[in-house]
C-alpha positions in Angstrom: 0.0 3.3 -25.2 -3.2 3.5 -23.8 -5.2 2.8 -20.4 -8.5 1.5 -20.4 -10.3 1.0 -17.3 -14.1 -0.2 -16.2 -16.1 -3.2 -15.6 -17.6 -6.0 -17.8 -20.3 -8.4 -17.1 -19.5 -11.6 -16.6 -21.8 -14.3 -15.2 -24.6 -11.5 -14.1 -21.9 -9.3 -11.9 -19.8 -6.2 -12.6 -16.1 -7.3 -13.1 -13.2 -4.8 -12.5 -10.5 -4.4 -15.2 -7.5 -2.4 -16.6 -5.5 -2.8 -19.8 -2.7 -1.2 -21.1 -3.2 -1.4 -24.8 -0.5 -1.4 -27.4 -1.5 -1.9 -30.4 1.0 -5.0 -30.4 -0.4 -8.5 -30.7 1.3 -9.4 -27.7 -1.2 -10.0 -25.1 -0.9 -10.7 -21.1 -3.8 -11.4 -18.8 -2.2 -11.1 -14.8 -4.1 -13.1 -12.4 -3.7 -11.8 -8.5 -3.3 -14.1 -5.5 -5.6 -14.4 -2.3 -7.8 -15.9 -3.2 -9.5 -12.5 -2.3 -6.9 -9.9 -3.1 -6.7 -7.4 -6.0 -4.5 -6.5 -9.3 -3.0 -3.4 -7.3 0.4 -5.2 -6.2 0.8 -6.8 -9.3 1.4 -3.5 -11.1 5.0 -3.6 -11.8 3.9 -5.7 -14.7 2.0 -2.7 -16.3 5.9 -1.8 -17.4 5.8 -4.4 -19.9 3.2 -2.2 -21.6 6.7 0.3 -22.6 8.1 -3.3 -24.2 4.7 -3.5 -26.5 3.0 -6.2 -24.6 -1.0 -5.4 -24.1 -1.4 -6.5 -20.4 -4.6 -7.0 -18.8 -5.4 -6.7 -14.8 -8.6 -7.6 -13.1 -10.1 -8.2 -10.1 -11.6 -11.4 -9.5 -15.5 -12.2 -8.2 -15.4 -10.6 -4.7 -12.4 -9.1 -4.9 -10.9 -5.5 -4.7 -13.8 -3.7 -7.0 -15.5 -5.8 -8.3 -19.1 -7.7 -7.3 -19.1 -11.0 -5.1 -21.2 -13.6 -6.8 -24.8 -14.2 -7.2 -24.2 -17.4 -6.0 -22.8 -18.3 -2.5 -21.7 -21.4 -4.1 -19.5 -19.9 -6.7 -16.3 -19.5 -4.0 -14.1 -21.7 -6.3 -11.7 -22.2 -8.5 -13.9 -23.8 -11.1 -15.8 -20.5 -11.2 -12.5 -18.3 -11.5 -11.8 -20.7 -14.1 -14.6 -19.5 -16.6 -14.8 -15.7 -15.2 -11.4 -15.5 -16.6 -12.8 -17.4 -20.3 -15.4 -15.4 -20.6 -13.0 -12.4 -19.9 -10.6 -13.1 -22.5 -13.2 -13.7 -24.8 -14.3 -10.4 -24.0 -11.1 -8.4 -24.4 -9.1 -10.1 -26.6 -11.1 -13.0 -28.3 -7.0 -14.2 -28.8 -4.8 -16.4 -27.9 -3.2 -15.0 -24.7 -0.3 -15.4 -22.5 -1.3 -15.7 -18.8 0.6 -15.1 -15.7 -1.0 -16.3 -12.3 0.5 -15.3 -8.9 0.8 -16.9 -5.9 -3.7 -18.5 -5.7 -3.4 -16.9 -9.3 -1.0 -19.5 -10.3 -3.4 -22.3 -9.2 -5.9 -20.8 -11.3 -3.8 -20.0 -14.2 -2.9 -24.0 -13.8 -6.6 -25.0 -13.5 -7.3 -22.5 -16.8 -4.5 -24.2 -18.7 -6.1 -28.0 -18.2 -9.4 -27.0 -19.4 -8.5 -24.1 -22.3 -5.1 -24.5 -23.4 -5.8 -24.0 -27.2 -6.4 -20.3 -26.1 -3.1 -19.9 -24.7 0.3 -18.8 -26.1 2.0 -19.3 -22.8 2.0 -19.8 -19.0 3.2 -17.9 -16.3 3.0 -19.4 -12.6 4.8 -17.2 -10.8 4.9 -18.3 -6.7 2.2 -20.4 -8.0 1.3 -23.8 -6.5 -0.7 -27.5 -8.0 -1.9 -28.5 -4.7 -2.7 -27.1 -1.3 -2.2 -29.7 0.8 1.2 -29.9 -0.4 1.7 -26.4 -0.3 0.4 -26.0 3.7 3.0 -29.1 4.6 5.3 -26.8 3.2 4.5 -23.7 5.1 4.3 -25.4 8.3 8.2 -26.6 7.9 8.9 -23.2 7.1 7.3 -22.7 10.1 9.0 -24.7 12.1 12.1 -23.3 10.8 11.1 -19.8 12.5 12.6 -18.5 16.0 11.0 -20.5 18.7 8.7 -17.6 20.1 7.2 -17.5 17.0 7.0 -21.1 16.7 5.5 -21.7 19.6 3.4 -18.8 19.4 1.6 -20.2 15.9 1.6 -23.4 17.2 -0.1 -23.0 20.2 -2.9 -20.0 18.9 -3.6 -22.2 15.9 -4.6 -24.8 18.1 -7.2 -22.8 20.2 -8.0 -21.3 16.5 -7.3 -17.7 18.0 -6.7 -16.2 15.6 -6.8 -12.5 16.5 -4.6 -13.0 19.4 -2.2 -10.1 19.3 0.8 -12.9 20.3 -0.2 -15.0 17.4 -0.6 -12.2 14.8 3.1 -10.9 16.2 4.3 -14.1 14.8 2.2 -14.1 11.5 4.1 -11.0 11.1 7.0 -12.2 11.6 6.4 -14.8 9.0 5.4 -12.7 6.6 8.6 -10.7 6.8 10.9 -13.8 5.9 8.5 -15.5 3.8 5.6 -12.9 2.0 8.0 -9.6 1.4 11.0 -9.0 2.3 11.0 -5.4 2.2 11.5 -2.9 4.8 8.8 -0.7 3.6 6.0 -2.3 1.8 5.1 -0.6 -1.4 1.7 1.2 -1.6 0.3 -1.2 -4.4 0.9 -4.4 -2.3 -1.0 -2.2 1.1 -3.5 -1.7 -1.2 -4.2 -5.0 -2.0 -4.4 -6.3 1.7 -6.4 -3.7 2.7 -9.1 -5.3 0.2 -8.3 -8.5 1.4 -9.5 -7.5 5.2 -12.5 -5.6 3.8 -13.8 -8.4 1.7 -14.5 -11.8 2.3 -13.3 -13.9 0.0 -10.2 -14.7 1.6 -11.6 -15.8 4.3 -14.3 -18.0 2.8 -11.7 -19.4 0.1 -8.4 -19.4 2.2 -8.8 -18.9 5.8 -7.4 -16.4 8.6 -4.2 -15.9 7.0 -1.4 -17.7 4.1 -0.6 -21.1 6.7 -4.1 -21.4 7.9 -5.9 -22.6 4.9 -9.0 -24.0 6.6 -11.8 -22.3 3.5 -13.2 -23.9 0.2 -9.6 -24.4 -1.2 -8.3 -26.3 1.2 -8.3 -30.0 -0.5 -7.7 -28.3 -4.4 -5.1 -30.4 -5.7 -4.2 -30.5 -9.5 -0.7 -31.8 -10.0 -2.1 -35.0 -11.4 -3.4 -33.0 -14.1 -0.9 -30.8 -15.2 0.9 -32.9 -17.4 -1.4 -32.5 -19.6 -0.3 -29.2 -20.6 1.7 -29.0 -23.5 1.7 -24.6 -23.9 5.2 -23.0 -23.3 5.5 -22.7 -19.3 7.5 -20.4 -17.3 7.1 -21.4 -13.3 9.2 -18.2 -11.3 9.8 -18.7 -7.0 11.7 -16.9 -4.7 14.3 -18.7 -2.6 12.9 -17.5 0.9 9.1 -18.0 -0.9 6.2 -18.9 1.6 4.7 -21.1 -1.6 8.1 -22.8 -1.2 10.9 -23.7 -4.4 9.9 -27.3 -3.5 6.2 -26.3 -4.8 7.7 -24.9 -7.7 9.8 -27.8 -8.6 6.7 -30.5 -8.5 4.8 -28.0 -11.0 8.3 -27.4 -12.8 8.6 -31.8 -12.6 4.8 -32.8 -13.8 4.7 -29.7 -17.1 6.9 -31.3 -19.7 9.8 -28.5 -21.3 8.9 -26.2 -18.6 11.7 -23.7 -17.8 11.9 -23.1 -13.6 13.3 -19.9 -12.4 14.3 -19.4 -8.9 14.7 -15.4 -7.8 17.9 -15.9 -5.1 17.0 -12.8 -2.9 13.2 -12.8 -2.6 10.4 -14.1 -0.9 6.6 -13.9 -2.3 6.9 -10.8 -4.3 9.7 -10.9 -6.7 8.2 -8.4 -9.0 8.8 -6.2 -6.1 11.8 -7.9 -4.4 13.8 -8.4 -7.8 12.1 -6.1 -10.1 14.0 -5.2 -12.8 15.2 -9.0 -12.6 12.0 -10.5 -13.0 10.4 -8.1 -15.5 13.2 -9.3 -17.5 12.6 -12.9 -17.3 8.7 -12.6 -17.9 9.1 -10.2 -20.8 12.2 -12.7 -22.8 8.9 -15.1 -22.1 6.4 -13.9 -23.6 8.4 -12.0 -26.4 9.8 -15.6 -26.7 6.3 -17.5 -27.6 5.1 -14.8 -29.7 7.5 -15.3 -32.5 7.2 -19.4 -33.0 
C-alpha cells in the first residue's frame, strides 16, 4: 500500500486529497460532513486500505486545505456535486463506490441522482434527503434534553445569541448525547472542528451549529428524487444519532433494495463509536458490489 497526498485542480482552485492505493480495483471515494468540515475524522476508513480497497479522502471547496471558490455563489450542493465528478474522473476515471457522512451523505445522494452509471455502490452513513426534515428531527431530540438545556436552546435561539456561554453549555450538552458519545474525543474528529471554526463554509452553508441550519442548505430537500437510484445502497445511523434513525429510514424507504443498518450504541460517529463494528459492515459492502 501506498499514500498519495496533494492537490488537484478542479473548477480553477487547489483541491486537497489523500489516497491509499492498493493496487486492487476496489475503489472508495469518503465524502466528510459540515458542510465545512474536513476528511481528518473520517480516517478510520483508511483501514479498509489493509482489506485491498483503494480509498480516496478530500476536502471539499472551502474546507480543511483546500481553496474556497472563485465564486461566492458556488456555496452549494450542486457545486460539490461536480467537484466530486470531476475528482473521480481525475483519480480513478472508474466506477467507484462512495460513502457520504452526515452533509456528505446529502451529497453522496445528490451525486447518485445525477451520475449513477459511475457508481458501484452507495454509502450514506448518518446521512440525510432533506433538511427540513432533518431540523424537525433535531428539535424533538431537543426537546427530549434536560430542561436547562431545553430551555437554554430555546430561549438563545430565539434572540439568535448564539455565542452565549449558557446556550453553547447546552449545544454541548447536545453534542454529547447526540454528535459523539465519547468521553475523550479523538484527535482526528478535533481536527476536523477546528477547521470548521477557522473557515467559513459552515457557517455560510449550515449555520452557527448542527440544529441551527439557518445558511444556503437550509430548504435542500431530495427525497423525492432518490428513488430513482437503482445502485446497491447501504444507509448506516446510530441509535442516539443527531441526523436521527427516522432520517435514515425515509432514505432507507424511498431507495428500492436498500439494506438499513442501525449501530445500537452510537451517536453521529460510528466509525468512532463502533469501530471495528462498522468497518465491518462497510467493508462486506463494498467487497459485496465488486464481485456482481
Amino acid at each position: 500500500m501506498e499514500i498519495e497526498e496533494g492537490y488537484k485542480t478542479i473548477f480553477g482552485i487547489k483541491i486537497y486529497y489523500k489516497l491509499y492505493k492498493t493496487g486492487s480495483n476496489k475503489k472508495l471515494i469518503t465524502l466528510h460532513g459540515g458542510p465545512g468540515g474536513s476528511h481528518d475524522y473520517l480516517i478510520p476508513l483508511a483501514d479498509l486500505a489493509n482489506y485491498g480497497i483503494n480509498v480516496l479522502f478530500y476536502d471539499q471547496f472551502g474546507c480543511g486545505r483546500s481553496d474556497d471558490p472563485k465564486d461566492p455563489s458556488d456555496y452549494t450542493v450542486e457545486h460539490g456535486v461536480e467537484e466530486l465528478e470531476e475528482l473521480r474522473k481525475q483519480v480513478f476515471n472508474d466506477k467507484v463506490v462512495i460513502l457520504g457522512h452526515s452533509y456528505g451523505g446529502l451529497l453522496a445522494l445528490a451525486y447518485a441522482i445525477k451520475y449513477q452509471h459511475n457508481l458501484k455502490g452507495l454509502i450514506v452513513s448518518s446521512g440525510l434527503s432533506s433538511v427540513p426534515y432533518t431540523v424537525k428531527e433535531m428539535q424533538r431530540l431537543i426537546d427530549e434534553l434536560p430542561k436547562e438545556y431545553r430551555d437554554a436552546i430555546r430561549k438563545y435561539d430565539s434572540l439568535k445569541d448564539y455565542k452565549n456561554p449558557e446556550y453553547l453549555r447546552a449545544v454541548n450538552y447536545f453534542y454529547s448525547q447526540h454528535l459523539l458519545r465519547l468521553k475523550e474525543m479523538p484527535e482526528p474528529v478535533k481536527k476536523t472542528l477546528e477547521f470548521l471554526e477557522k473557515r467559513k463554509t459552515y457557517e455560510i452553508m449550515n449555520g452557527p451549529n448542527e440544529f441551527t441550519i439557518i445558511g444556503t442548505i437550509k430548504d435542500y430537500d431530495i427525497t423525492d428524487k432518490i428513488s430513482k437510484i437503482q445502485v446497491p445502497t447501504l444507509i448506516t445511523v446510530g441509535r442516539y444519532d443527531e441526523v436521527t434513525p427516522n432520517v435514515a429510514e425515509l432514505i432507507h424507504k424511498n431507495i428500492k433494495g436498500s439494506k438499513l443498518v442501525i449501530f445500537e450504541d452510537s451517536s453521529h460517529m460510528a466509525m468512532w463509536e463502533e469501530r471495528e463494528k462498522y468497518l465491518s459492515v462497510v467493508r462486506e459492502f463494498i467487497e459485496e458490489v465488486y464481485k456482481e
